[in-house]
C-alpha positions as CSV (number, residue, x, y, z in Angstrom):
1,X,0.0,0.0,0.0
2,X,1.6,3.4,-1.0
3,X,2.5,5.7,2.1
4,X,0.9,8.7,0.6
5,X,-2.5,6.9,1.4
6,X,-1.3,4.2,4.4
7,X,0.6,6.3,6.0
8,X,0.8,4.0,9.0
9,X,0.2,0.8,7.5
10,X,3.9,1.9,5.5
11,X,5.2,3.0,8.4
12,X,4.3,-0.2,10.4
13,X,5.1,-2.5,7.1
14,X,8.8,-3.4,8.1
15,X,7.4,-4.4,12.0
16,X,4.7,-6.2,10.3
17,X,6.5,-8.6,7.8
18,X,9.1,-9.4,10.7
19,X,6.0,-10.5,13.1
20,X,3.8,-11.7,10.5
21,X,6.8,-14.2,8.5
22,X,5.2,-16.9,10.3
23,X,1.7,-18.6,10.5
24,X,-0.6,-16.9,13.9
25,X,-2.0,-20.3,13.9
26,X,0.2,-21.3,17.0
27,X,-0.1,-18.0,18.9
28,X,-4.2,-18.1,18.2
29,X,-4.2,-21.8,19.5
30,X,-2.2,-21.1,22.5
31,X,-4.9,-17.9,22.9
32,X,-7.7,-20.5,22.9
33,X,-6.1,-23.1,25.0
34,X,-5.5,-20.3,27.7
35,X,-8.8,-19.0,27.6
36,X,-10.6,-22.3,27.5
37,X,-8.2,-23.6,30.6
38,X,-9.3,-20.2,32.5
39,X,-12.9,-20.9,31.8
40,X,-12.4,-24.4,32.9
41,X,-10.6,-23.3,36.3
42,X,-13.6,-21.1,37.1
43,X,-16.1,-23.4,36.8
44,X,-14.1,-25.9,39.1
45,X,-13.8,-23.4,41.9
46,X,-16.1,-23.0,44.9
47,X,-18.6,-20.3,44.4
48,X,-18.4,-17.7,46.8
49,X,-21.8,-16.5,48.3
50,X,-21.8,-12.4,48.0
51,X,-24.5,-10.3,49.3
52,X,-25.8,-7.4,47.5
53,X,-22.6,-5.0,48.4
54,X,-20.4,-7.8,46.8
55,X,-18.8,-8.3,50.0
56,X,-18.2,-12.9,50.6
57,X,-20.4,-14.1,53.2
């Protein structure tokens, strides 16, 4: 994209090819696993009663 319109995108370009050489496949899975490993942990741990101010009972 020329920089005279992409301004940013040009300016950016050189950062981008050197983080973007390689598929994001991996660093999307390992996004994923994380998140569904967190969800997971939450569900296994003992709910906590609140009362209305938020405050554990």
């Amino acid at each position: 994209m020329p920089a005279t319109t992409h301004p940013h995108i040009a300016a950016s370009a050189r950062h981008l090819v050197a983080d973007m050489a390689h598929s994001a496949y991996p660093a999307a899975l390992d996004l994923l696993l994380d998140a569904a490993a967190a969800r997971l942990a939450e569900t296994r741990a003992p709910e906590t009663i609140t009362d209305h101010t938020g405050q554990a009972s």
